[in-house]
Residue, then its C-alpha position, 0 to 999 in steps of 0.5 A: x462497486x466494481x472499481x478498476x482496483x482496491x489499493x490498501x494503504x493499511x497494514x493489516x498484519x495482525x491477527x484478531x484475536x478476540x475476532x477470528x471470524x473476521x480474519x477467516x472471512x477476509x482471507x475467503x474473500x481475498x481470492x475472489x479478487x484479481x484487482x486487489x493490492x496489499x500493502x507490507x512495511x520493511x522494518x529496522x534491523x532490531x525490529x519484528x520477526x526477521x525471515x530469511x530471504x530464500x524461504x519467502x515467495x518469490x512472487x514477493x520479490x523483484x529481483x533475488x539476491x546473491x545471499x541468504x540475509x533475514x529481513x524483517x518485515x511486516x506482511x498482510x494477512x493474506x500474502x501466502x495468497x496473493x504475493x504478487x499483489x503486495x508491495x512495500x509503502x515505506x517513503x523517506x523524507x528529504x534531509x529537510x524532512x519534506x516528503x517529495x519522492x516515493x520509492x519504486x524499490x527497496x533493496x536490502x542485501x542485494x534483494x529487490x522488493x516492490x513498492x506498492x505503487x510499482x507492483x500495481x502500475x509495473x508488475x512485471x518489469x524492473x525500475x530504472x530508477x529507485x524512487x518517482x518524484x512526486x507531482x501533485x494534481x493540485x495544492x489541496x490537502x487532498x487533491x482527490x475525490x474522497x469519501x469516509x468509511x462511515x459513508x462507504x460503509x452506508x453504501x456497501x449496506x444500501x447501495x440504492x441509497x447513493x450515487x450509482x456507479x460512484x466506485x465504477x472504474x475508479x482506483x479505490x486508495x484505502x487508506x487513514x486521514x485521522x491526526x491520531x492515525x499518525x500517517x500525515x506527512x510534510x509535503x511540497x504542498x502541505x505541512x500534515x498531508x495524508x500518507x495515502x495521498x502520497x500513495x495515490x500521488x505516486x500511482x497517478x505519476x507512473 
């Protein structure tokens, strides 16, 4: 496939149980990509797990705080192997409930956390702003080239079948565009607009 980078805009978080040859192969597989990204959700305060700062990695974090606060958050599979690729996708709305800003960190208690699309564009410099406004290519739903996982799937199975080199140089946004998902946001451009759009929006402004 080759693609410049995979960005996944799904929160794997959580173990399967009834599957945990899948989780062991996915955690095998993570290392042997360098252009991998994973995604994490920073949580209200009553919610999750919290972990107390200074036990994360700090390849995790921007910039460390003065205290030692719990945060809570959910982490990837995989964070303990790649922290330097993950970032936050948490995005907040207007007062008036649209969507047209995309954090570039998130500080909680003095300790900066990443954004996904900064940890990907900007890994190693510090934002000099807290959000991006949003500038969409154009006013479609999705505003960039897509294909469904069935397809994708397909592909990765008969890679002769389809066109050759179509993920060849390309950021791959990974991400749900189902209603039932419950990831459709009210942007400038649309009133259900897909989160991973926001996510490939933001990427593609930095």
């Amino acid at each position: 496939l080759k693609p410049k980078a995979w960005v996944f805009d799904l929160l794997l978080s959580e173990a399967d149980l009834d599957r945990p040859d899948d989780d062991a192969f996915w955690l095998s597989v993570l290392p042997k990509y360098d252009n991998l990204y994973l995604s994490a959700v920073r949580l209200g305060a009553e919610q999750g797990i919290a972990q107390q700062a200074q036990s994360l990695d700090p390849a995790l974090l921007l910039k460390p705080g003065p205290h030692n606060p719990a945060i809570p958050m959910l982490w990837p599979l995989g964070v303990h192997d790649m922290p330097a690729r993950v970032g936050l996708i948490n995005a907040s709305a207007d007062p008036d409930g649209i969507y047209r800003r995309y954090p570039l960190q998130h500080q909680i208690a003095g300790w900066l956390f990443p954004s996904l699309p900064w940890r990907f564009s900007q890994p190693n410099t510090l934002p000099t702003q807290d959000d991006l406004w949003l500038t969409f290519q154009s006013p479609l739903l999705v505003p960039y080239p897509s294909i469904s996982f069935a397809d994708a799937f397909q592909l990765a199975l008969h890679p002769a079948a389809g066109p050759q080199n179509i993920f060849s140089g390309k950021i791959l946004i990974i991400g749900s565009s189902a209603v039932g998902l419950a990831d459709l946001k009210h942007t400038a451009i649309a009133p259900q607009q897909p989160g991973m759009v926001l996510l490939a929006t933001a990427i593609d402004n930095l």
